[in-house]
N, C-alpha and C positions, 0 to 999 in steps of 0.2 A: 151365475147370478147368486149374489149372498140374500140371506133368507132376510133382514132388512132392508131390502130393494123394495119400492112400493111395485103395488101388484099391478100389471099391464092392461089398459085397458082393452076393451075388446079389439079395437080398431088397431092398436098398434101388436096385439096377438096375430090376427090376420096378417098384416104387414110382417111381422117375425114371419110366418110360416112360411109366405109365399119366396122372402129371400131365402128360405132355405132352402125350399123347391129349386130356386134358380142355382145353389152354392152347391148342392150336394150331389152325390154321383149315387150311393147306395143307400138301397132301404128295406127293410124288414119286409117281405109277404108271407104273411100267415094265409092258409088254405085248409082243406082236411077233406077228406076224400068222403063216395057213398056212405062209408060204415062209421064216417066220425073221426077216422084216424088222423089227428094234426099233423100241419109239415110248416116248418118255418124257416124261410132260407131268405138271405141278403141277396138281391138282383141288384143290375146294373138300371136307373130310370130315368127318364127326361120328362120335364114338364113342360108338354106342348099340348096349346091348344085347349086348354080347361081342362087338360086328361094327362095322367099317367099312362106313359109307353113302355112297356118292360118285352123283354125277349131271353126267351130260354126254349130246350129243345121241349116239342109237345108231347113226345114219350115220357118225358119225367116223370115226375109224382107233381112236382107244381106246374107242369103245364098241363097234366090232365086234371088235377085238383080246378085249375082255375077255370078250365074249355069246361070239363061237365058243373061244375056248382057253380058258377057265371059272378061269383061274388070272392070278393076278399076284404083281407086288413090289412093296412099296410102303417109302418111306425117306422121314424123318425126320432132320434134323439137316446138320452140316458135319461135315467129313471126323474134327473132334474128338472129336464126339457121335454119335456113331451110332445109329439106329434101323434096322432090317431086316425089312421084316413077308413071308411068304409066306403066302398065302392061297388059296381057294377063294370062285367067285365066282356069286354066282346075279343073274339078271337079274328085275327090277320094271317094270311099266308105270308112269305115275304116278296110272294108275286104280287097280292093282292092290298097290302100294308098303304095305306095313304102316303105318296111322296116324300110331304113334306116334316111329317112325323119321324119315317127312316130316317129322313138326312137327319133331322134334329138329333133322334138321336146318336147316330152317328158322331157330329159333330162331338157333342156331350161327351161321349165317352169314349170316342177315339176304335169304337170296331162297331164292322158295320155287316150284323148278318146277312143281309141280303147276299154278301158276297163269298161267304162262310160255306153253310150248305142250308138244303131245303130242309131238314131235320128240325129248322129253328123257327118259330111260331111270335109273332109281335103280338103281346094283349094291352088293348087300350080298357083302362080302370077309370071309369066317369066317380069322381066322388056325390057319392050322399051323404055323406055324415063327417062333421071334419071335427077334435077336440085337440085344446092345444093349451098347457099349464106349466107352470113352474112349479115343482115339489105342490104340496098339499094345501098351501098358503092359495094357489089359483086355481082349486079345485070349482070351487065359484066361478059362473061364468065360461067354463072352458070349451063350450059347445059354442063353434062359431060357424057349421054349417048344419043345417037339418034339410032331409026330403031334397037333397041338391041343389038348395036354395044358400045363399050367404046369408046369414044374420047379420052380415055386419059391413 
């Protein structure tokens, strides 16, 4: 996007975001454990169902990060494009993981823990807070979800 593009409206910001949801495979999870210490690592996600689906093993640092502090952030994009997602996060076995979320992601991204090993934990991430701008020019307006309601 050249910085002489008119600015998006909220409604077609929304629309941007949600095709990226469907376009993209990886995306940032920020976390930080009891004492504060940050972790930020690219996972593999799918966007099913109003919720982010992410898997990684639950020993890690971001699967205990995410299991005990039940919240994350998650971003999308380069410093031009922004995506900002805050969410709420519930933890899956991959006995216990809703069917039709596996297969999705599955589908998505071509591996399918369930079939990996039990080591590997699905968090489903409900967003509350969505912000989405182009450079500094759409700092205005970039909040297009609050309290996990749409604005828009």
């Amino acid at each position: 996007m050249k910085i002489d593009e008119p600015v998006r409206t909220p409604a077609r910001r929304k629309s941007d975001v949600l095709a990226r949801l469907e376009r993209e495979t990886d995306i940032w999870v920020a976390t930080a454990d009891a004492h504060g210490v940050p972790c930020l690592v690219p996972l593999w996600f799918v966007w099913h169902g109003e919720s982010f689906w992410l898997c990684t093993r639950g020993a890690n640092p971001t699967g205990r990060n995410l299991r005990d502090g039940g919240r994350t952030r998650l971003a999308l994009g380069h410093t031009r494009d922004v995506v900002l997602i805050d969410g709420e996060v519930r933890v899956f076995g991959t006995g216990d993981v809703p069917v039709a979320a596996a297969d999705a992601f599955a589908a998505k991204t071509g591996w399918d823990p369930r079939a990996d090993s039990p080591a590997y934990v699905y968090f489903q991430v409900r967003p509350v807070a969505v912000q989405a701008w182009h450079g500094t020019r759409e700092l205005r307006g970039r909040h297009l979800m609050r309290d996990g309601t749409w604005l828009v």
